[in-house]
PABAGU-711809 format. One record per residue (C-alpha): residue in one letter; x, y negated, z negated; residue number from 1. Coordinates in Angstrom, 2 decimals. Layout:
+------+---------+---------+---------+-----+
! rest !       u !       v !       w !  nr !
+------+---------+---------+---------+-----+
!    A !       X !       Y !       Z ! NUM !
...
+------+---------+---------+---------+-----+
***
This chain:
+------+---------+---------+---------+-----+
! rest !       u !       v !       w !  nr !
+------+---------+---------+---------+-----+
!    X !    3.19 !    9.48 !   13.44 !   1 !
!    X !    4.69 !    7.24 !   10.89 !   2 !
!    X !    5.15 !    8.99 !    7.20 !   3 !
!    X !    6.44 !    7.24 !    4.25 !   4 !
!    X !    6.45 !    7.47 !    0.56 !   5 !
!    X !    3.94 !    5.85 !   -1.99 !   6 !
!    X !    5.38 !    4.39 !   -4.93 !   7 !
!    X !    3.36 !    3.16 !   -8.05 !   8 !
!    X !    6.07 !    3.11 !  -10.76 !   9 !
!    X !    3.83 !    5.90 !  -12.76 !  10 !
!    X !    5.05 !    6.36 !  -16.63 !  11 !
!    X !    4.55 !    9.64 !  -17.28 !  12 !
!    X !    3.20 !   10.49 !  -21.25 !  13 !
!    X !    7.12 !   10.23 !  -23.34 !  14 !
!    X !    8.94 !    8.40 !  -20.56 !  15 !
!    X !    9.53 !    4.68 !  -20.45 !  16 !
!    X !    8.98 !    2.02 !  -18.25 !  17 !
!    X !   12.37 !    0.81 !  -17.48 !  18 !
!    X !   12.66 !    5.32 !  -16.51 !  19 !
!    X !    9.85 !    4.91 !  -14.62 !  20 !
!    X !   10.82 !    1.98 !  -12.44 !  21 !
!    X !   14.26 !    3.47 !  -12.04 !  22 !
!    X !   12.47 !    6.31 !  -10.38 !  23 !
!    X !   10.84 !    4.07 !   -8.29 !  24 !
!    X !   13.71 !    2.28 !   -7.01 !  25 !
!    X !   15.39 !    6.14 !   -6.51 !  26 !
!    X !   12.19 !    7.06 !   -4.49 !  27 !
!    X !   12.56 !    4.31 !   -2.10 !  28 !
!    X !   16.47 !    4.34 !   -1.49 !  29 !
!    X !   15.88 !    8.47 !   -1.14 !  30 !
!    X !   13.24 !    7.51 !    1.49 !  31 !
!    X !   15.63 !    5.90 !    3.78 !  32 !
!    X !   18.13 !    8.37 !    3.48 !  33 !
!    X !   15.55 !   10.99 !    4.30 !  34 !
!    X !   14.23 !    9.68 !    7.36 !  35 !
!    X !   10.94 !    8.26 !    6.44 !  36 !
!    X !    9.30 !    5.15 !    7.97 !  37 !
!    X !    8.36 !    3.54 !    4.85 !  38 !
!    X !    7.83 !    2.42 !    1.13 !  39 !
!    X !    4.48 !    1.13 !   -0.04 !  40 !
!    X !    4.81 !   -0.52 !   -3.57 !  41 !
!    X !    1.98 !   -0.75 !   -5.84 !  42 !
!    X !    1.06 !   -3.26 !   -8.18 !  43 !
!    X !   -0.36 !   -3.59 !  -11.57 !  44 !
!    X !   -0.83 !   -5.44 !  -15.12 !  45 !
!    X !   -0.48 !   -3.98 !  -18.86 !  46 !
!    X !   -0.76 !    0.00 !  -18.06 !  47 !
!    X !    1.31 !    2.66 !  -18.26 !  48 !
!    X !   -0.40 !    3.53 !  -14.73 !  49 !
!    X !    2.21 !    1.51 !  -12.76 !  50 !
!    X !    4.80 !   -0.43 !  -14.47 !  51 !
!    X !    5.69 !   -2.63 !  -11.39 !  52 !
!    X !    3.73 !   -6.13 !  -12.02 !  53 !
!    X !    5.24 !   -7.59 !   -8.72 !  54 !
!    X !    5.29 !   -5.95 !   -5.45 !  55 !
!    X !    6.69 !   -8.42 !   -3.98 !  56 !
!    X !    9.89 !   -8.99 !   -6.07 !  57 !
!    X !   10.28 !   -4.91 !   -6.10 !  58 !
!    X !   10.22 !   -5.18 !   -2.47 !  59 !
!    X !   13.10 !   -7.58 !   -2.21 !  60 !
!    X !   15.01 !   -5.91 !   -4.21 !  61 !
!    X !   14.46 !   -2.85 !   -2.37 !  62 !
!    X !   14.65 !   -4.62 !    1.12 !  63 !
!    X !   18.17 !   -5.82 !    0.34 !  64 !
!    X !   18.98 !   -2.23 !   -0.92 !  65 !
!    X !   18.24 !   -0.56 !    2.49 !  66 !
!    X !   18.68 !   -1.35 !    6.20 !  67 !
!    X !   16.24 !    0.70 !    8.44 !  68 !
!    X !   12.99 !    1.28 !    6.17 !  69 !
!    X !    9.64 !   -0.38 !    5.89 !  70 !
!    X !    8.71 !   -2.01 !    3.04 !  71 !
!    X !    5.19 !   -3.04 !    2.14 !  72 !
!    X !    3.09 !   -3.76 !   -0.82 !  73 !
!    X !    0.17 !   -1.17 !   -1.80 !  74 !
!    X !   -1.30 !   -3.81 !   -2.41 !  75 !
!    X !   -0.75 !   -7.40 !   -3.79 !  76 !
!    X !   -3.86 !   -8.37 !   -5.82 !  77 !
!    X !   -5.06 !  -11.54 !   -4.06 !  78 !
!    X !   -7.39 !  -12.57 !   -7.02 !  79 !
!    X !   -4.44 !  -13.29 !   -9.71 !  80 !
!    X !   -2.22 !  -15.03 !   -7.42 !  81 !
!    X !   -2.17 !  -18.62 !   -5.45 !  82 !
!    X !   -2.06 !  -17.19 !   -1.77 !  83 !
!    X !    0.40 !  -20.01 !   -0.56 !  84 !
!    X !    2.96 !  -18.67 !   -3.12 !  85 !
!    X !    2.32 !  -15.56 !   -1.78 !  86 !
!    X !    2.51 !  -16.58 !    2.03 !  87 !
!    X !    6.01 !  -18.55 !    1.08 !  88 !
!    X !    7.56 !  -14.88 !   -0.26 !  89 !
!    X !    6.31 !  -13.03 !    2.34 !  90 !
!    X !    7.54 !  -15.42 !    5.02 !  91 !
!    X !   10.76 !  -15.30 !    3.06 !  92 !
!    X !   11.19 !  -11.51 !    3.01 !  93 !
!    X !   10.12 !  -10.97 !    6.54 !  94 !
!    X !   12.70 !  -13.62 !    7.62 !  95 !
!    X !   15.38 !  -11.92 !    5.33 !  96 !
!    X !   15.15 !   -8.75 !    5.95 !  97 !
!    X !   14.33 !   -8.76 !   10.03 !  98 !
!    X !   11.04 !   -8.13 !   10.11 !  99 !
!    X !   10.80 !   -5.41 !    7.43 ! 100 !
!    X !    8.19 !   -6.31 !    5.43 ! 101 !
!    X !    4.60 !   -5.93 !    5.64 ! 102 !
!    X !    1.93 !   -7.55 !    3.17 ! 103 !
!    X !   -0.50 !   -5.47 !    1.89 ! 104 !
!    X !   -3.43 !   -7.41 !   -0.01 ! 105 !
!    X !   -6.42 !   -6.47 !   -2.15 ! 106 !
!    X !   -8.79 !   -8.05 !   -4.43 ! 107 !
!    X !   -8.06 !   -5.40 !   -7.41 ! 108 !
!    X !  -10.94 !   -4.82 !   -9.90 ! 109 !
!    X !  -12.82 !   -6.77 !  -12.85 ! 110 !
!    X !   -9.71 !   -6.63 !  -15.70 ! 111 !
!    X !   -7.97 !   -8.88 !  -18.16 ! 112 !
!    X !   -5.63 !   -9.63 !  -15.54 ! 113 !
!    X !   -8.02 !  -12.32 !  -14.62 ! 114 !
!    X !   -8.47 !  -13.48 !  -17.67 ! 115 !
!    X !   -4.20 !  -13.74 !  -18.37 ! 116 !
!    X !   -3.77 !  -15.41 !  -15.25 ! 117 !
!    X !   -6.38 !  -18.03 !  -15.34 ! 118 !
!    X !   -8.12 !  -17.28 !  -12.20 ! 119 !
!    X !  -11.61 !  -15.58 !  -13.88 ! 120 !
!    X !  -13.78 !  -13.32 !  -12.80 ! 121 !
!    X !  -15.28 !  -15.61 !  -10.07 ! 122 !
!    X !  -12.23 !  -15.02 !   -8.52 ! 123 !
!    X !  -12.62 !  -11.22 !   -8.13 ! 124 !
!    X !  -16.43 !  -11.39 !   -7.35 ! 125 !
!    X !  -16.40 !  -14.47 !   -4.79 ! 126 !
!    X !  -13.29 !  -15.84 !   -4.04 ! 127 !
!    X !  -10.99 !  -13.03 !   -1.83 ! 128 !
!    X !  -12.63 !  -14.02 !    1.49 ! 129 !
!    X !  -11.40 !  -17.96 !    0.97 ! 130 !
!    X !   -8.10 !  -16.69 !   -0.66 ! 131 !
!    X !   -7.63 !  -14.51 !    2.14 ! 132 !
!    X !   -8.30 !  -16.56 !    5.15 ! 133 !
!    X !   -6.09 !  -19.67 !    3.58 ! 134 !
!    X !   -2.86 !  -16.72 !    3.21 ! 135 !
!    X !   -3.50 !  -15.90 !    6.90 ! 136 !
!    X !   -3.45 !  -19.33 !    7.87 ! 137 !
!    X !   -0.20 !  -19.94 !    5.85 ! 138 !
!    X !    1.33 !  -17.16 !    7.89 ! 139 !
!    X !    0.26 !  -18.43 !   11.53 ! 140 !
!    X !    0.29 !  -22.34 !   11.33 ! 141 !
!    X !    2.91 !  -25.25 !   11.35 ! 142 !
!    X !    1.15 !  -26.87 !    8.34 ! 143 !
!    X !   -1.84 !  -26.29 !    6.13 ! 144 !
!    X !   -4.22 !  -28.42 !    4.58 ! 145 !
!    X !   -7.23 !  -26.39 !    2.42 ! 146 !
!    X !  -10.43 !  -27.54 !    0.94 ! 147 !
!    X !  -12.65 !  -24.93 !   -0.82 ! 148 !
!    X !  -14.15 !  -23.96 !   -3.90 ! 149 !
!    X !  -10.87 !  -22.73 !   -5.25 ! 150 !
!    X !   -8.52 !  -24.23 !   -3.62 ! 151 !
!    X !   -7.87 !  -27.95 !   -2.43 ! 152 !
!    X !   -5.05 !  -29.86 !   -1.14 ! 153 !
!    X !   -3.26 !  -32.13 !    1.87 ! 154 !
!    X !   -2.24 !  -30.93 !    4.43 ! 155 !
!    X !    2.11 !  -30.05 !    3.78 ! 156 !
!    X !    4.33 !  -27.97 !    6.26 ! 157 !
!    X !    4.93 !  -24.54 !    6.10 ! 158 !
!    X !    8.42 !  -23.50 !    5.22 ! 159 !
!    X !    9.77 !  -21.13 !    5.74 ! 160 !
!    X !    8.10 !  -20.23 !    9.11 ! 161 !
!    X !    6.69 !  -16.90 !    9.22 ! 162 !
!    X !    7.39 !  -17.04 !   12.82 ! 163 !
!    X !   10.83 !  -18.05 !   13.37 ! 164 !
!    X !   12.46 !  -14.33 !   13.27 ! 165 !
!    X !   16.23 !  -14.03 !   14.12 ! 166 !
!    X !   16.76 !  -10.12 !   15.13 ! 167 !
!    X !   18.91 !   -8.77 !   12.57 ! 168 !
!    X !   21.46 !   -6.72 !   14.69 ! 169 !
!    X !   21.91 !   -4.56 !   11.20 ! 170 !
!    X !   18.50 !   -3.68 !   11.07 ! 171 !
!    X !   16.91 !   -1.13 !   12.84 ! 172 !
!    X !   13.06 !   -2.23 !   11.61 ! 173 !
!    X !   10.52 !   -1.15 !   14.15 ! 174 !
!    X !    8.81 !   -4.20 !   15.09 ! 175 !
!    X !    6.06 !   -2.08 !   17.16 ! 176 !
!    X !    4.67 !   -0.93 !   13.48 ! 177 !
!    X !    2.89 !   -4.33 !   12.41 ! 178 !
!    X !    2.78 !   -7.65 !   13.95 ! 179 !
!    X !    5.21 !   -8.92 !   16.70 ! 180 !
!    X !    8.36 !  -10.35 !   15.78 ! 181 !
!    X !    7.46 !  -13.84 !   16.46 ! 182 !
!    X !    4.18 !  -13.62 !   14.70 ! 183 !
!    X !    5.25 !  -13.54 !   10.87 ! 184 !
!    X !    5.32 !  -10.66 !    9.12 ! 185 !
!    X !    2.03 !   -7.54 !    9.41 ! 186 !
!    X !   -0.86 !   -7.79 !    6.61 ! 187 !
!    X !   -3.12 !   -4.89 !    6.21 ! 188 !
!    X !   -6.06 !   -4.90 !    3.47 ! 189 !
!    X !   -7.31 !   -2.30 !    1.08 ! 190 !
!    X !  -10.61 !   -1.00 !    1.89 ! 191 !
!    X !  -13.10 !    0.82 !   -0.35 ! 192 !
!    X !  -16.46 !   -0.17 !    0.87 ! 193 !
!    X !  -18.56 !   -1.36 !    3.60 ! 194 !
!    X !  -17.43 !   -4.83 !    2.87 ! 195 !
!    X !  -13.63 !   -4.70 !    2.53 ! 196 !
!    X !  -14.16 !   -2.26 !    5.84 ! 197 !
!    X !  -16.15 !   -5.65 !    7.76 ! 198 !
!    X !  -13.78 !   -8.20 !    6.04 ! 199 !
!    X !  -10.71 !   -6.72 !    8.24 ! 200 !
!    X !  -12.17 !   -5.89 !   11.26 ! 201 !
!    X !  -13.36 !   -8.86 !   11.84 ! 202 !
!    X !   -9.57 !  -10.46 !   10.61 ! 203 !
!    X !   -8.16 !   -7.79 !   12.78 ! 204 !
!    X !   -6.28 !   -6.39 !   10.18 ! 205 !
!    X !   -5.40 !   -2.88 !    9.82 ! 206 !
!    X !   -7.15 !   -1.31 !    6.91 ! 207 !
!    X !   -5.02 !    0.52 !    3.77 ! 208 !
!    X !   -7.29 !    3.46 !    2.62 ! 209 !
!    X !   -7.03 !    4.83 !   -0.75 ! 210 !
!    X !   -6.01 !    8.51 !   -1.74 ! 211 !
!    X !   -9.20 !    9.74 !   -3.04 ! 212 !
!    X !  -10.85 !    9.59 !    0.30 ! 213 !
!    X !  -11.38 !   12.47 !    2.75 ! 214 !
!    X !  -11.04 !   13.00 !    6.46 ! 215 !
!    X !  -14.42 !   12.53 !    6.97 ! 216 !
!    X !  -14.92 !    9.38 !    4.86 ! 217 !
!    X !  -11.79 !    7.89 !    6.17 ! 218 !
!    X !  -12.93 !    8.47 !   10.12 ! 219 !
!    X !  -16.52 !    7.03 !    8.89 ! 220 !
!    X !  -13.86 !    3.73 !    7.95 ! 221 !
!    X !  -12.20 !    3.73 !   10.93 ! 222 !
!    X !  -15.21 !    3.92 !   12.82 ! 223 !
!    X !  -16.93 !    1.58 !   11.50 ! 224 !
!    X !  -13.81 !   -1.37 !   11.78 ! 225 !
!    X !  -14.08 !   -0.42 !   15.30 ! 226 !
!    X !  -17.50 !   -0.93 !   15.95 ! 227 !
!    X !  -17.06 !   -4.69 !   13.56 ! 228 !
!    X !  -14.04 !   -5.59 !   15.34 ! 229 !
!    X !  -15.42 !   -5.34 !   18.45 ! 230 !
!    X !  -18.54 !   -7.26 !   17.40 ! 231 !
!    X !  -16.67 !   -9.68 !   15.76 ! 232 !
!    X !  -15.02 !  -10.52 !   19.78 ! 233 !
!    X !  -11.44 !   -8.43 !   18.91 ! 234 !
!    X !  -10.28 !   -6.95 !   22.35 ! 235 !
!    X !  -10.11 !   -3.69 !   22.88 ! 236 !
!    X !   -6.51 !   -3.45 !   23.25 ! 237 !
!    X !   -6.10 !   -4.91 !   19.96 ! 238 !
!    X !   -8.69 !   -2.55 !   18.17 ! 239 !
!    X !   -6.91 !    0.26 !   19.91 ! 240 !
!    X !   -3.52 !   -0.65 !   18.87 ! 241 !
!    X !   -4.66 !   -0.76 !   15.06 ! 242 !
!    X !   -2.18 !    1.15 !   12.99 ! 243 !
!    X !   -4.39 !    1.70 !    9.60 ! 244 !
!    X !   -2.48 !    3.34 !    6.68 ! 245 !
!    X !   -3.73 !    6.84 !    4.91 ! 246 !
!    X !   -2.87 !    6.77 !    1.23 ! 247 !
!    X !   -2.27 !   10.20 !   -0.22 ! 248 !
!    X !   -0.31 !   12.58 !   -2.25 ! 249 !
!    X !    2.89 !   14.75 !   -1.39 ! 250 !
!    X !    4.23 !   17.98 !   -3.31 ! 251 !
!    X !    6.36 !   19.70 !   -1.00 ! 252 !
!    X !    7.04 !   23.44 !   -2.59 ! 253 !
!    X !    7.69 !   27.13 !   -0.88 ! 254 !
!    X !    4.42 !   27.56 !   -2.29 ! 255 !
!    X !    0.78 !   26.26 !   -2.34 ! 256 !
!    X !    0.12 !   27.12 !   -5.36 ! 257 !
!    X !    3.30 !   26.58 !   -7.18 ! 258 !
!    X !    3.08 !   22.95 !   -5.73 ! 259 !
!    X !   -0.63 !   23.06 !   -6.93 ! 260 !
!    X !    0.71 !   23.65 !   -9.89 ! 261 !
!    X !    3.23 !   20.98 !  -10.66 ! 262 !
!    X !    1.18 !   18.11 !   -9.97 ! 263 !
!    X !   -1.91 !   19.77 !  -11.92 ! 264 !
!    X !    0.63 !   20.56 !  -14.93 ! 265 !
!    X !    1.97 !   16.73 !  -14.86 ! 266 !
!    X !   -0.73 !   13.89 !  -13.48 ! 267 !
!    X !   -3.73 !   14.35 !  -15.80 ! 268 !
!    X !   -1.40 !   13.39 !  -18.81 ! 269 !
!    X !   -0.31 !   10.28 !  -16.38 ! 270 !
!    X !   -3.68 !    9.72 !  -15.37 ! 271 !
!    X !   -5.35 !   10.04 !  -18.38 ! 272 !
!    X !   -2.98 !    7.75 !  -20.26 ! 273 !
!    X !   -2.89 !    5.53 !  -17.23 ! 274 !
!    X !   -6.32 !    4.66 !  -16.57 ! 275 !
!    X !   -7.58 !    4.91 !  -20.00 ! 276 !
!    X !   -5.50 !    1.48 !  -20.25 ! 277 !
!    X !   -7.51 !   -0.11 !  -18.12 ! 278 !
!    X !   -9.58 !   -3.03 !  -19.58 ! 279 !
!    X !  -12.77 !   -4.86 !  -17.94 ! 280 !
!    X !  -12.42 !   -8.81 !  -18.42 ! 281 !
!    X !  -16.16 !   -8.93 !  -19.51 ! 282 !
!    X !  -16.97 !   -5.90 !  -21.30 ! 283 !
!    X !  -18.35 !   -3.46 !  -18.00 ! 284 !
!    X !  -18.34 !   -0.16 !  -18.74 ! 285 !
!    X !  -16.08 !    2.18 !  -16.60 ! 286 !
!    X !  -17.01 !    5.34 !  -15.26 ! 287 !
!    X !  -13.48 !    7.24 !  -15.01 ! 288 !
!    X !  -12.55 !   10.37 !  -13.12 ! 289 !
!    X !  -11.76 !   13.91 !  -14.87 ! 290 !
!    X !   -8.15 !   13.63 !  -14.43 ! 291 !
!    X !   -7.67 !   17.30 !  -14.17 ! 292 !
!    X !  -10.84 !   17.79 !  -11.50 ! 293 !
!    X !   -9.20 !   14.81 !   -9.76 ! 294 !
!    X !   -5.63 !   16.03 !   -9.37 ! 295 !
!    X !   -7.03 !   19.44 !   -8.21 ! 296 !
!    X !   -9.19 !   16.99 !   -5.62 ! 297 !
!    X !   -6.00 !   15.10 !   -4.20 ! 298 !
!    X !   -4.06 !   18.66 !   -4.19 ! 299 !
!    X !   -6.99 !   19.94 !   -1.65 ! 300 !
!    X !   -7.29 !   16.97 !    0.14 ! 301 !
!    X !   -3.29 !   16.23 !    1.04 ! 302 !
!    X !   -0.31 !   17.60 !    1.88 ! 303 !
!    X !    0.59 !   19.92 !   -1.04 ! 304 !
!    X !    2.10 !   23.24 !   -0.63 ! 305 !
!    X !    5.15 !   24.88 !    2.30 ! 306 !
!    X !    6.32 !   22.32 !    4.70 ! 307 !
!    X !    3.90 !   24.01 !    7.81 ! 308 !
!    X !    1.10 !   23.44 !    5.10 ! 309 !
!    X !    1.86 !   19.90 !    4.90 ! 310 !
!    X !    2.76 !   19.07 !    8.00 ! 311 !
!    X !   -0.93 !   20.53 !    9.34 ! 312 !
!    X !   -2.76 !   19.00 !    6.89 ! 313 !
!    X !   -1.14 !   15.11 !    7.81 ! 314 !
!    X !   -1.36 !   16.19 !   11.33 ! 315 !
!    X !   -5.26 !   17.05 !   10.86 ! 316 !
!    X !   -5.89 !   13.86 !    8.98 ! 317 !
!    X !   -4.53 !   11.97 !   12.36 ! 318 !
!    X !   -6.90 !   13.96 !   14.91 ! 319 !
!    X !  -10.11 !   13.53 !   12.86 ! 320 !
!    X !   -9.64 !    9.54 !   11.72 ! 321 !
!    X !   -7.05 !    7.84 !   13.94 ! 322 !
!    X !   -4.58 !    7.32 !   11.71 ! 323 !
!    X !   -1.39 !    7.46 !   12.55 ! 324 !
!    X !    0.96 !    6.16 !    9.12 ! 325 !
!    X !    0.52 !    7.46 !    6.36 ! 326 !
!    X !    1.96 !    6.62 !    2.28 ! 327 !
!    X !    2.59 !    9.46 !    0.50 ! 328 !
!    X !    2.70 !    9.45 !   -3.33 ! 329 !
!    X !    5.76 !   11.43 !   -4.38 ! 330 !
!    X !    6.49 !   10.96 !   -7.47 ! 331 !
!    X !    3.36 !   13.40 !   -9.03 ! 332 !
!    X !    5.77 !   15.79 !  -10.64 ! 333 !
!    X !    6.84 !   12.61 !  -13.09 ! 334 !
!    X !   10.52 !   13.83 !  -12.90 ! 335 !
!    X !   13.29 !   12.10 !  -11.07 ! 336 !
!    X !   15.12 !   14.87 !   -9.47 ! 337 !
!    X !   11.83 !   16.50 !   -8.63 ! 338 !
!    X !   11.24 !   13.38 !   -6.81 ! 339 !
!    X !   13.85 !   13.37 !   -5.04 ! 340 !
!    X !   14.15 !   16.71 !   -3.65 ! 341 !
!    X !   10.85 !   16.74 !   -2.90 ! 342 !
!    X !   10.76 !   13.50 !   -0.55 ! 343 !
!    X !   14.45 !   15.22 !    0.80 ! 344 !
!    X !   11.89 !   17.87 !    2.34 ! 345 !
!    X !    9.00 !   15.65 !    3.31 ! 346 !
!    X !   11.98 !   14.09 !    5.65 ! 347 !
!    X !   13.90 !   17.07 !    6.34 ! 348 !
!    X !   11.22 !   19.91 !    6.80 ! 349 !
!    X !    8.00 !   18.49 !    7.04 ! 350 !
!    X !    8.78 !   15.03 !    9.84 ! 351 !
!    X !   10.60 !   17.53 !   12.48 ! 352 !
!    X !    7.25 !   19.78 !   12.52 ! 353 !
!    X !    5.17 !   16.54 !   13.55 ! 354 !
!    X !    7.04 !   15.94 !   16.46 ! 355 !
+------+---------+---------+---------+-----+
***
C-alpha cells in the first residue's frame, strides 16, 4: 500500500493565494518527513479552487526540496499545453531528481483556459488522444517527427532522454512504483468515463481516479481497464502489475465526528467560492454540486475520523477495487498547522496499521 498526500493549493474564503501555496509547499515537505510515499499536485487557471497554474514547476521546486518522496502531477491539463514542452520537463525532472517524478495528464474541462491559451475548444473535445500519443512518443523514442491535425513538424531529437537515468545514490525513490528506471519517467491518466477508462488501457497506463467516486464505481473502472487492456493485446503481467491511483480526502481526528466536522465547517466556503469561478469557454451551462451535501459525501466515502477508522476504510478501498496508492487531500481544514498535524498522523498512526 502506497499513501500519499493530495495537494490542490485550495484558497480558503479570507486567505490569499501566495498563503495558500505556502501551505502547499508545507504539505508536501511535511509529507516526506512523515513517511508518506507521495505528493500529487494539482493544476488549475483563474480560481480560487487551486492557485497552482503549473504542476510541473511546483513539482520541481518541491523535488529539489526533498530526497525520498514521489512527486506527481494530479494532473497536467494536456489540452492547454504543447505536449513536447511537456515531455522535455518531465524528462528533465525525472532525470534530476532520480526517477522521482511521475506525469499525471488529463484533458481538463470546456473553460476559458482554452480560450487564454489559444488551443480552443477543439482541443478539449477532439484533440487529447493525438496530444497524448505524440507526449508518449516523446518519452520513449530517440527522435520525433509528428503530423496531425494539431500538430506538425520534422522529425528533431529528443533531449533530454527520458531514458538515460543515472541512480541518484541520495535518493531513495522507489523505482518499482511507475515505470522502470530506464524507461523515462511513469504517466498515469485521469479517468472519469468509459472513454478516458478505454483510452489508458489500451496505452497501458495506470488510471488516476477522482475523489468523488466510490468503491464500487472505482472497481467497475478497474475492471473494465482490465478487460480493454487485455483486448487491446497488454499481457497479463503488465495488466496485473498496474498501480492505479485512488484520489480522496484525509481528516485524521480522535473522533469521527469531530473530523466530520472540520472539513464540513471549512470546504463548502472553499468549494463554493472555488467552483463558482469556474467559467465555460462557450457559454455551457454547469450543473454544480451542493458543496455542503458533497463534503458530507467525501467525509463518508474516505478516510475521515480515529486513525483505525481511516486506516480500514483505505484498506477496504484496496480489497474491493485493486488499488493499491492512494492521494489523499489534506489540506480540507484550510489551516496550515491543521494541515500539518493532521498528515503527521496519517504517517505516524494511520501507515503502521496498514502494514
Amino acid at each position: 500500500m502506497r499513501v500519499g498526500t493530495f495537494v490542490l493549493g485550495a484558497q480558503f474564503p479570507g486567505q490569499g493565494q501566495g498563503e495558500a501555496l505556502h501551505r502547499a509547499v508545507r504539505s508536501a515537505e511535511v509529507a516526506e518527513e512523515a513517511g508518506l510515499d507521495s505528493v500529487w499536485l494539482a493544476e488549475h487557471h483563474f480560481v480560487p479552487y487551486g492557485v497552482c497554474p503549473s504542476a510541473v514547476t511546483l513539482a520541481a521546486l518541491l523535488l529539489g526540496r526533498t530526497r525520498r518522496i514521489r512527486v506527481g502531477t494530479a494532473v497536467s491539463v494536456l489540452p492547454t499545453v504543447h505536449p513536447v514542452a511537456l515531455g522535455e520537463q518531465s524528462a528533465l525532472l525525472h532525470l534530476t531528481s532520480g526517477g522521482r517524478f511521475t506525469l499525471g495528464v488529463g484533458r481538463g474541462g470546456p473553460w476559458v483556459d482554452l480560450e487564454v491559451f489559444g488551443a480552443g475548444l477543439e482541443a478539449y473535445e477532439k484533440g487529447f488522444p493525438e496530444s497524448l500519443d505524440l507526449l508518449l512518443r516523446w518519452l520513449r523514442e530517440p527522435r520525433v517527427g509528428h503530423e496531425g491535425e494539431r500538430f506538425s513538424f520534422r522529425e528533431v531529437t529528443v533531449v533530454p532522454r527520458p531514458d538515460e537515468l543515472i541512480a541518484d545514490p541520495h535518493s531513495a525513490a522507489d523505482g518499482a512504483a511507475g515505470a522502470g528506471s530506464g524507461s523515462g519517467p511513469e504517466v498515469v491518466i485521469a479517468c472519469t468515463s468509459p472513454k478516458s477508462v478505454e483510452r489508458a488501457a489500451v496505452r497501458g497506463l495506470p488510471m488516476l481516479l477522482g475523489m468523488h467516486c466510490g468503491d464500487e464505481e472505482k472497481a467497475d473502472m478497474v475492471a473494465l481497464w482490465r478487460k480493454q487492456a487485455l483486448a487491446a493485446g497488454r499481457s497479463q503481467e503488465e495488466v496485473d502489475k498496474a498501480a492505479h491511483v485512488s484520489a480522496g480526502v484525509v481528516q485524521i481526528e480522535d473522533g469521527r465526528e469531530e473530523a466530520t466536522q472540520t472539513l464540513v465547517k471549512a470546504m463548502p466556503g472553499w468549494l463554493k467560492q472555488g467552483l463558482d469561478a469556474h467559467v465555460t469557454v462557450d457559454g455551457r451551462h454547469r450543473a454544480m454540486r451542493d458543496p455542503v451535501s458533497y463534503t458530507e459525501l467525501l467525509c463518508s466515502l474516505h478516510p475521515v475520523g480515529p486513525p483505525r477508522l481511516a486506516a480500514d476504510r483505505i484498506a477496504a478501498t484496496s480489497e474491493r477495487t485493486g488499488i493499491t496508492r492512494f492521494a489523499l487531500l489534506a489540506e480540507g481544514s484550510g489551516d496550515l498547522a491543521a494541515t500539518e498535524e493532521n498528515i503527521r498522523r496519517l504517517g505516524a498512526e494511520v501507515l503502521p496499521l496498514l502494514g
